[in-house]
C-alpha positions in Angstrom: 0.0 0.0 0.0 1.5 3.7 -0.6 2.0 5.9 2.1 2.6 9.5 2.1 3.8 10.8 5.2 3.8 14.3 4.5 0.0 14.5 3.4 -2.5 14.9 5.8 -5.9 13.2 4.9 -6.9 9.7 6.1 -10.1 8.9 3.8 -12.5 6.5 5.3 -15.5 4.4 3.4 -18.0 6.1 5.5 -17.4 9.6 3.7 -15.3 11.1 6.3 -12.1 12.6 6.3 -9.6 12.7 9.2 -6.9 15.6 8.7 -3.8 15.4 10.6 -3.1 19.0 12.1 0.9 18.2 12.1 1.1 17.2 9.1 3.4 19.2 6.7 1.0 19.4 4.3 -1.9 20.3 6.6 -2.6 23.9 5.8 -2.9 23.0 2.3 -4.7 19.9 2.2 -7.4 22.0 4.8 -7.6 25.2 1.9 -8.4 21.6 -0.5 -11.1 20.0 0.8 -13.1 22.8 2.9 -15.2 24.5 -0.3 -16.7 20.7 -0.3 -16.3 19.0 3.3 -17.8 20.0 6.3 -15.8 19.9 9.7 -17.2 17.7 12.2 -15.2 18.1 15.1 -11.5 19.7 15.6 -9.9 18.4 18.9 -5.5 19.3 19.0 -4.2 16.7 16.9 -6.7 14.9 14.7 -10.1 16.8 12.8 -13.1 15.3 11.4 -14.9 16.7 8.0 -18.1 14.7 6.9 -18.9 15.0 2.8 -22.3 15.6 2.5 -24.9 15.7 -0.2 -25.2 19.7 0.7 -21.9 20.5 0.9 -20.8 18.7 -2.2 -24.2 20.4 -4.3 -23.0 23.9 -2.8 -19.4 23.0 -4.2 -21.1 22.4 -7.4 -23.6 25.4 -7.5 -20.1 27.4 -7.1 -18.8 25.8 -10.4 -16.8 23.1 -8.9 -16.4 19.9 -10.6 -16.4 16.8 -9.2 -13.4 15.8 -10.7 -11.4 18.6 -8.9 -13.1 17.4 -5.7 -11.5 13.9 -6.1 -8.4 15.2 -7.2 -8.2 17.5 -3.7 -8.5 14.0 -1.7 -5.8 12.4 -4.1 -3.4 14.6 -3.9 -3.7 14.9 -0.1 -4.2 11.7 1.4 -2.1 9.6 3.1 -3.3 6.2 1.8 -4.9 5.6 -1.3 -8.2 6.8 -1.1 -11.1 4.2 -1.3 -12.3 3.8 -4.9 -15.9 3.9 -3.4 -15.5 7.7 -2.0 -14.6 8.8 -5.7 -17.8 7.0 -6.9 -20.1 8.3 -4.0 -18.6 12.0 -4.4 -19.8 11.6 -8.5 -23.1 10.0 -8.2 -23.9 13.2 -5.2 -22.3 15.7 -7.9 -24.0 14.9 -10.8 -27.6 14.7 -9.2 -26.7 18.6 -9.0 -28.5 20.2 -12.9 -30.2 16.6 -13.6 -32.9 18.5 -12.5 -33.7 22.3 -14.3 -36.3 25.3 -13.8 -36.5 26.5 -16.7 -38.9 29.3 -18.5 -41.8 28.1 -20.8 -41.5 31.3 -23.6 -44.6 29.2 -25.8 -47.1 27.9 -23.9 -47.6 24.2 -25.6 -50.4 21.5 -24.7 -49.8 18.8 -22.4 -48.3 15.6 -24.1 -50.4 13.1 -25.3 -50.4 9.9 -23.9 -47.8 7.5 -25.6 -45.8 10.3 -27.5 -42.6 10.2 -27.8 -42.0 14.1 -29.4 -40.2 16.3 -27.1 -41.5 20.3 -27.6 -39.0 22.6 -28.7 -38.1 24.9 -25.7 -36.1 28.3 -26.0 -33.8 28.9 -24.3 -34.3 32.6 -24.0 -36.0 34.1 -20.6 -39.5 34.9 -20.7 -40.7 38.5 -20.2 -43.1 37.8 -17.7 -41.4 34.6 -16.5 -45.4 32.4 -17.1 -45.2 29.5 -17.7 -42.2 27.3 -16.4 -41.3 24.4 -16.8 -38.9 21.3 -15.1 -36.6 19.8 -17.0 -35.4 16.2 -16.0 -32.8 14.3 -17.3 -34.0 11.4 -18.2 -37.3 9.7 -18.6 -37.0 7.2 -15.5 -36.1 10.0 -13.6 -39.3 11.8 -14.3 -41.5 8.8 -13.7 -39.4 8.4 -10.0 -40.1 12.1 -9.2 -43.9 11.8 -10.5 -44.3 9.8 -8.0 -42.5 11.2 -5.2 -44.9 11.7 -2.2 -43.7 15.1 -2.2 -42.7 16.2 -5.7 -45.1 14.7 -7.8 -48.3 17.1 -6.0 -46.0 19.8 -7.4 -45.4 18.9 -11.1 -48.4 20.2 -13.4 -49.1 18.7 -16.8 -46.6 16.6 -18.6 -45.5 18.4 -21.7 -42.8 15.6 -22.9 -41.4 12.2 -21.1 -38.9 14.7 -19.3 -40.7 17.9 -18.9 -43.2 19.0 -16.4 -45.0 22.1 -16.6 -45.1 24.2 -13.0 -47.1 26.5 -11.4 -44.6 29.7 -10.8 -46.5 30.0 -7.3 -44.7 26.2 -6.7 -41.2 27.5 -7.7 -39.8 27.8 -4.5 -41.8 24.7 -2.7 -40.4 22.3 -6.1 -37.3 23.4 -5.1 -37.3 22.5 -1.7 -38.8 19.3 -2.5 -36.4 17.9 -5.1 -33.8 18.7 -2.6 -35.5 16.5 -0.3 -35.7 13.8 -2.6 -32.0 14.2 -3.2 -31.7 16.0 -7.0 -31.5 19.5 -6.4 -32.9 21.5 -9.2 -30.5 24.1 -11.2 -33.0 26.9 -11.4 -32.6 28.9 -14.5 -36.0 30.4 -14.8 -35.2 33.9 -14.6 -36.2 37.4 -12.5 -38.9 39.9 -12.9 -37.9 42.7 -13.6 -38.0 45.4 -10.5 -39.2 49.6 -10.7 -35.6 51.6 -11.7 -33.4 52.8 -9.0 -30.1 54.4 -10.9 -27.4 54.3 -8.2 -23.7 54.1 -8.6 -20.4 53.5 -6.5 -18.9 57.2 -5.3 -15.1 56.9 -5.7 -14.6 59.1 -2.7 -17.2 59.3 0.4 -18.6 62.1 1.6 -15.5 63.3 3.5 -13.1 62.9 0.5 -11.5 60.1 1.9 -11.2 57.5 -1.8 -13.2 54.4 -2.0 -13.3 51.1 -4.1 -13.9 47.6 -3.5 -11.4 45.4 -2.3 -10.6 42.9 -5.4 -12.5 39.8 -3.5 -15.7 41.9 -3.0 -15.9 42.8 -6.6 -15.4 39.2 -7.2 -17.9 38.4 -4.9 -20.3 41.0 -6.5 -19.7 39.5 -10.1 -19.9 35.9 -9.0 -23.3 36.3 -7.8 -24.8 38.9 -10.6 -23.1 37.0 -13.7 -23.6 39.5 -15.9 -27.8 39.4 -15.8 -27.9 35.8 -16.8 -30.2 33.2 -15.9 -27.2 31.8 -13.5 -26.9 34.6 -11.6 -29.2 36.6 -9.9 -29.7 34.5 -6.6 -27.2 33.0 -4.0 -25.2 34.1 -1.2 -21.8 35.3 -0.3 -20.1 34.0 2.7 -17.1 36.8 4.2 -16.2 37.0 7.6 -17.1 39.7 10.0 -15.3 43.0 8.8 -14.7 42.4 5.5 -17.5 44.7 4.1 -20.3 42.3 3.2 -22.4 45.8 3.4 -19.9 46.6 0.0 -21.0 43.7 -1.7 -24.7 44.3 -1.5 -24.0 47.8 -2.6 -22.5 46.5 -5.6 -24.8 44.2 -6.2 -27.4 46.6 -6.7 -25.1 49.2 -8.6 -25.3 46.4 -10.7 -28.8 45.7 -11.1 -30.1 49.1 -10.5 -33.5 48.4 -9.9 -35.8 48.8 -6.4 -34.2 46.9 -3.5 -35.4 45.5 -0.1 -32.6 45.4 2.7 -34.1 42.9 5.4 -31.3 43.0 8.8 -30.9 41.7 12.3 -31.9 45.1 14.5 -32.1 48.7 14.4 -28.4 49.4 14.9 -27.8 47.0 11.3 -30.8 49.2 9.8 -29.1 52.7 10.5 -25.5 51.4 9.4 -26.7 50.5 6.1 -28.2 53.7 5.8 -24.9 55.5 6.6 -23.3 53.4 4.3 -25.1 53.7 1.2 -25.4 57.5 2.0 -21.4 57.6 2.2 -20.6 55.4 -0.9 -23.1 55.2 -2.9 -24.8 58.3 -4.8 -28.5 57.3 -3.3 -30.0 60.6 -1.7 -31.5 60.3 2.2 -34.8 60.9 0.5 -34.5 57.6 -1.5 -34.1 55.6 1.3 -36.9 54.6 4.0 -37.2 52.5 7.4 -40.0 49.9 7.9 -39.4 49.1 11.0 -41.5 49.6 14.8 -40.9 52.8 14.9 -41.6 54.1 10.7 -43.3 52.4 8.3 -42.2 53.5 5.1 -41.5 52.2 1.9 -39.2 53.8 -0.8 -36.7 53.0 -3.8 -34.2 51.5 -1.2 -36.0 50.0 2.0 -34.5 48.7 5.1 -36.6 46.5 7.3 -36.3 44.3 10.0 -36.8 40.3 10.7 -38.5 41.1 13.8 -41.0 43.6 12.4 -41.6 41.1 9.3 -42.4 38.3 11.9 -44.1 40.0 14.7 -47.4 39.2 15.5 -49.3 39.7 18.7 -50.0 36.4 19.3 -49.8 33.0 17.9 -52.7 32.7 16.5 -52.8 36.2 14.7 -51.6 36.5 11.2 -48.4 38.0 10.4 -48.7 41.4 10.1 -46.2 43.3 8.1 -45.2 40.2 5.7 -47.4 42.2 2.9 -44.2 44.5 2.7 -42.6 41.6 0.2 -45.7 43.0 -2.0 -45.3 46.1 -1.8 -43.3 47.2 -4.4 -41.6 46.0 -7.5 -38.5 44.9 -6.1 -36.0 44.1 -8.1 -33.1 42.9 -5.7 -34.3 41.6 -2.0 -30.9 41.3 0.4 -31.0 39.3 3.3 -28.1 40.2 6.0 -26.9 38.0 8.1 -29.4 35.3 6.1 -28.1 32.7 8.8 -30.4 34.3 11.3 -33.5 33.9 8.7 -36.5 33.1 10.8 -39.3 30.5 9.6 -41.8 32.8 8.5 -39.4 34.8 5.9 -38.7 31.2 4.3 -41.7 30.6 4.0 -42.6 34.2 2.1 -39.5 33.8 0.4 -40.9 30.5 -1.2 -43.0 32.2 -3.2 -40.4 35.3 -4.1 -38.8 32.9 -6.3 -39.0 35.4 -9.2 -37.2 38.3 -7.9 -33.2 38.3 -7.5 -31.9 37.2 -3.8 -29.0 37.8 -2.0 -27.6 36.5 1.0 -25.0 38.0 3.3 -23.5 35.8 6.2 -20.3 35.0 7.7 -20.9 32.0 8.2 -23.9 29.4 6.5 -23.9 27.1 9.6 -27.6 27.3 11.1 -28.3 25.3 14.2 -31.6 24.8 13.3 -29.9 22.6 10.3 -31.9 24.8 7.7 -28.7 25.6 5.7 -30.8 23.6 2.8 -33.6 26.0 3.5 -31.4 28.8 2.5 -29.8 26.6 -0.1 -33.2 26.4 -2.3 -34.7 29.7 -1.7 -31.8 31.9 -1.0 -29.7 30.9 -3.6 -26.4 28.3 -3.4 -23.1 29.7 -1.9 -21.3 31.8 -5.0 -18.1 32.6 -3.1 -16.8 32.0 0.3 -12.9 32.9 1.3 -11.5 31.8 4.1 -10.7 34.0 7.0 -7.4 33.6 7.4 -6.5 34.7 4.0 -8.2 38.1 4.5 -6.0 38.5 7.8 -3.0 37.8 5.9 -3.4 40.3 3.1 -4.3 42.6 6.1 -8.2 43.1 5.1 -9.4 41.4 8.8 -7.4 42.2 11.5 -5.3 38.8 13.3 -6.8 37.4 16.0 -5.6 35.7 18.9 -8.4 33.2 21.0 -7.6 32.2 24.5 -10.3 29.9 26.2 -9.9 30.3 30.1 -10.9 27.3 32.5 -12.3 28.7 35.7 -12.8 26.5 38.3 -16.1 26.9 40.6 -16.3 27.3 44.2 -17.1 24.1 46.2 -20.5 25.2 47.1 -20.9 26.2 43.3 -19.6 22.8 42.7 -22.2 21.4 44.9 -25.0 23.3 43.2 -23.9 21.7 40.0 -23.6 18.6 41.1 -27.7 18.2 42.5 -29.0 20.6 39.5 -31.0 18.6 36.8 -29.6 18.7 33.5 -31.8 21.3 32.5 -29.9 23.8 34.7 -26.2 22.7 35.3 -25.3 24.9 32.0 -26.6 28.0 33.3 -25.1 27.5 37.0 -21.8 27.1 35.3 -21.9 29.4 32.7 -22.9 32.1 35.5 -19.8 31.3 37.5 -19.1 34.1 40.2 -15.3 33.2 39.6 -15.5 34.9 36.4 -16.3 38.1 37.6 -12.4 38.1 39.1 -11.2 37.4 35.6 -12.8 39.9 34.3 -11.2 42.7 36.6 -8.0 41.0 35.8 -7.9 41.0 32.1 -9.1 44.8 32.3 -6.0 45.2 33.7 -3.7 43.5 31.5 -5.6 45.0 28.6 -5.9 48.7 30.0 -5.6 51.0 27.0 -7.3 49.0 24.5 -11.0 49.2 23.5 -12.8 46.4 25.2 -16.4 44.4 24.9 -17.5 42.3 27.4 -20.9 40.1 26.5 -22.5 37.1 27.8 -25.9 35.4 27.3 -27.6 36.1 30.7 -28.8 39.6 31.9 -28.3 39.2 35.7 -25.0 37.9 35.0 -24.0 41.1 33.2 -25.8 43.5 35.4 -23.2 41.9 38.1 -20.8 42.8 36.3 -21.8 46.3 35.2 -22.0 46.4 39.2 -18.3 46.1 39.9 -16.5 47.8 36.7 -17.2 51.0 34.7 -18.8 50.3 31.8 -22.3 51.1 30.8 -24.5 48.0 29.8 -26.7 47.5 27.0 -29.4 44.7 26.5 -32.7 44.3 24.4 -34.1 46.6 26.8 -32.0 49.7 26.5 -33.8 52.0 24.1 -32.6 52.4 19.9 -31.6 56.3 21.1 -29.4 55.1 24.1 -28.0 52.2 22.5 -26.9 54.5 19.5 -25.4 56.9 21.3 -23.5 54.5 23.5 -22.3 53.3 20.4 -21.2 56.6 19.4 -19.4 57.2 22.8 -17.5 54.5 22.0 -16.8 55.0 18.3 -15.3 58.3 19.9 -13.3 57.2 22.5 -15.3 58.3 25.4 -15.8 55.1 26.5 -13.4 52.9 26.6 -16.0 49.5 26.8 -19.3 47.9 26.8 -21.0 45.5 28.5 -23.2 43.4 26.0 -26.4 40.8 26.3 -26.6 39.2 22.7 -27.6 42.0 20.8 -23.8 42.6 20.0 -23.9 39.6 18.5 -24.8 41.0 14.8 -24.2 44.1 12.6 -22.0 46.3 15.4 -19.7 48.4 13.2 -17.3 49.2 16.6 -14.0 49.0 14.6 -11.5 49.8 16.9 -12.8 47.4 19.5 -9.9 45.2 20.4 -10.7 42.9 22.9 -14.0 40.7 23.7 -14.5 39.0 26.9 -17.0 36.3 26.4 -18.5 35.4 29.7 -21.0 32.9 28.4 -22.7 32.0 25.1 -26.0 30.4 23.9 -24.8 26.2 24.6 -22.5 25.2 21.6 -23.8 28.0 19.0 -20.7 28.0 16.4 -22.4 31.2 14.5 -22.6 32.9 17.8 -18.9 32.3 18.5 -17.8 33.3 14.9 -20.2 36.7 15.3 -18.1 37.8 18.4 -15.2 37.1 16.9 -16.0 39.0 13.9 -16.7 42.2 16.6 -13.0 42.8 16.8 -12.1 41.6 13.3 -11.8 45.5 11.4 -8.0 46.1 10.3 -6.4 48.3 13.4 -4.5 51.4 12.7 -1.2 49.9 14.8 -1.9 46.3 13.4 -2.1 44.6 16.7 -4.1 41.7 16.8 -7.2 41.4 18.3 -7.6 39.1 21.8 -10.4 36.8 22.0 -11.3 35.7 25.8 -14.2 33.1 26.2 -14.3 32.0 29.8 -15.1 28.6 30.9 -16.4 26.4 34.1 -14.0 24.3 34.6 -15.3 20.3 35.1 -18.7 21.0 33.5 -20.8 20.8 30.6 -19.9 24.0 29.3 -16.3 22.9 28.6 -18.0 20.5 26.0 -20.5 23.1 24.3 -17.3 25.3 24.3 -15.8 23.0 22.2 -18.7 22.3 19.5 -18.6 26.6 19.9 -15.0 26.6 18.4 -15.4 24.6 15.4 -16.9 26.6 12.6 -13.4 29.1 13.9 -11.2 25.8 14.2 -12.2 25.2 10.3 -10.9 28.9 9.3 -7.6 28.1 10.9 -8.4 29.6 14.3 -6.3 28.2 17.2 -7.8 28.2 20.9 -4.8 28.5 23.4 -6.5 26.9 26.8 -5.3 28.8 30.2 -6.7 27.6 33.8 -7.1 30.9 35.6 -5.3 30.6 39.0 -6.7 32.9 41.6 
């Protein structure tokens, strides 16, 4: 059998993939296989990646072929890789395009039974975008998915053995469905076309200083417009915190130049855009308007909420504000931090199928495991680079993560040991003892500009108790909360305390140290959002310090380690300290 020392995979039959961090090779074979694998698990010495049918039909989406995906485990594996991965890897890659939406331009009658003439489609999109049709690639293929329990309800009359007409209302439900049945559908079927909105790009922002995108954003912004084609149009781009996803969205619609929807996390995300597009973009302050608790406008560019969108006053009333999506004829609809998409926007977004999507995320994990929600509806991932490489070409600033074990008292001990299972992770994430190492890493990072958050309100207002630093929480009003922000844009604060609302869209870019008390369980977007709060380039190119403390000999040292992978996978390395009172 050959060996390879120096390579780093060890491929197993069960499709997944052991990489040896101490390899030589390991940084390399890592950059191979991560646009198609999926890290599993990433203790010191040995990580875990899983190929799975979504990761490998994202790969795909993005224009990768499987051969290159086989050639990546080749080329890095230590042992010859079994012949039935390669097999497995091609029958899951070419399921991806078997299946095609495509536009119906002459409305034909269904097929007649026993004919075997196939209608002649164009390929051109369709004004109005009525009729469309599914292509399948074979004829057995359509007969399987006729009969699917939950495809077939959804194909209409059958217009040849391998096309299907379909309801455009169904678009988005089809696509979900074939997904389920494993054949993902390439969906080619076009965009209405949205009211006018001329915008373009200023080259220098309103104080002078000069602007232009960074070469990956404009790459981003191409990969997912494709010049107007049918390809285009829909998907999301994947950049970490601080790389200017907000960019990106502005150059998507530069590009399109038609009506856009802006849906974000809070209030603070709403106002940022709007400061943004004011300051690089030629858009006027009258072309812009808030939907949101507090306005309810709509204009050429409108910024909304997901909590507005979903907020009704009880669970039995309807939705309220979802007619918004109706509104007007959008032309581009961006969803920010599309991670954090809530039920009832999939389900609007379903039938939304026909205007252009785009999603915005650092990262795609969702813990809800609806990544192939946002897969079908959203739009595949067009482009994704990995964090690491933006911190080396100095566009993310370097990070440093430090997880600190702090052990409890004996009576906290105690507490733990009686609580039922239900309440052991909140006893220890709310460890007195941390309050100590708090005060001490104030001290060691005096100067610098530091946020403190956790997950628990009383454990915070403890804290707020015993240092100087004004606390903020889903209580504290939009005014307060933006000026607080301000202070500490400014420098007149030198910290914040923050519950999980500085989780998202906080544009503090000289932050430079985060003190995570405690998180929500093993969340691996929550820990890559904090992160990505102290991830803007600094002006003396220090690196940022990362502090998540940690209850020593409980449960949260294990949800602290499913927290760390997604940051594990970008080449993150967690340094573990047992604080010593």
């Amino acid at each position: 059998m050959s060996y390879f020392p120096d390579n780093a995979l060890i491929i197993q039959s069960d499709r997944t993939v052991l990489l040896d961090v101490h390899a030589p090779k390991a940084k390399a074979a890592q950059e191979a296989i991560a646009p198609f694998a999926e890290l599993i698990k990433s203790p010191e010495h040995i990580h875990t990646y899983r190929l799975s049918p979504l990761s490998i039909w994202n790969a795909r989406a993005a224009g990768m072929p499987v051969s290159s995906m086989v050639a990546a485990l080749q080329d890095h594996a230590k042992y010859p890789m079994p012949e039935s991965i390669a097999q497995e890897i091609a029958a899951l890659g070419d399921r991806y395009g078997l299946t095609t939406l495509k536009p119906l331009n002459n409305p034909l009658k269904p097929l007649k039974p026993g004919s075997a003439e196939a209608p002649d489609f164009s390929s051109d999109l369709s004004s109005d975008l009525s009729p469309l049709m599914l292509k399948v690639a074979d004829e057995p293929l359509a007969e399987l998915l006729q009969r699917h329990e939950q495809v077939g309800p959804l194909l209409g009359d059958r217009l040849s053995p391998t096309t299907f007409a379909i309801d455009l209302g169904d678009r988005g439900r089809l696509k979900q469905a074939l997904l389920s049945a494993g054949y993902p559908a390439e969906d080619l079927a076009g965009y209405l076309t949205g009211d006018e909105l001329t915008l373009s790009l200023r080259s220098t922002t309103e104080t002078g200083e000069p602007f232009h995108l960074r070469p990956y954003q404009q790459t981003a912004a191409k990969l997912f417009y494709q010049a107007g084609q049918a390809k285009g149009g829909n998907g999301v781009i994947v950049l970490p915190c601080g790389a200017g996803k907000t960019m990106v969205g502005m150059a998507a619609m530069a590009e399109i130049q038609q009506k856009t929807l802006i849906l974000t996390s809070s209030l603070t995300s709403v106002r940022q855009w709007q400061r943004e597009l004011l300051d690089k973009t030629t858009l006027k302050k009258e072309q812009l308007a808030e939907y949101s608790g507090q306005h309810k406008a709509t204009g050429p560019v409108t910024l909304a909420t997901y909590q507005i969108l979903t907020y009704r006053a009880s669970q039995d009333d309807d939705f309220l504000h979802l007619g918004l999506f109706d509104q007007q004829a959008w032309g581009l609809i961006i969803y920010d931090e599309v991670h954090l998409l809530p039920a009832p926007i999939f389900r609007i977004t379903a039938q939304l199928q026909a205007r252009r999507r785009l999603g915005l995320t650092a990262t795609l994990i969702r813990e809800d495991g609806r990544e192939g929600d946002v897969f079908t509806l959203i739009g595949p991932k067009r482009y994704d680079v990995p964090w690491r490489e933006l911190e080396g070409e100095g566009f993310i600033a370097a990070a440093d993560c430090t997880e600190i074990r702090v052990a409890q008292t004996k009576e906290r001990q105690m507490e733990y040991a009686i609580a039922s299972r239900r309440y052991q992770f909140r006893i220890a994430a709310e460890n007195p003892v941390k309050l100590a190492v708090v005060q001490s890493l104030l001290k060691k990072e005096k100067g610098h500009r530091v946020l403190i958050i956790g997950e628990y309100i009383d454990q915070l207002k403890a804290i707020a108790q015993q240092i100087d630093l004004p606390l903020i929480t889903g209580k504290t009003s939009q005014p307060k909360r933006d000026q607080l922000y301000a202070d500490f844009r400014s420098g007149e604060v030198s910290g914040l305390i923050l519950s999980r609302v500085g989780n998202f869209a906080l544009d503090l870019p000289d932050a430079d140290v985060l003190i995570q008390v405690s998180g929500k369980y093993g969340s691996r977007q929550e820990e890559a959002q904090r992160l990505g709060r102290i991830l803007r380039p600094k002006r003396d190119g220090r690196s940022a310090q990362f502090y998540t403390l940690v209850s020593s000999r409980t449960c949260e040292e294990a949800f602290a380690q499913h927290r760390q992978l997604f940051l594990t996978e970008q080449g993150y390395r967690y340094h573990i300290q047992q604080w010593d009172a």
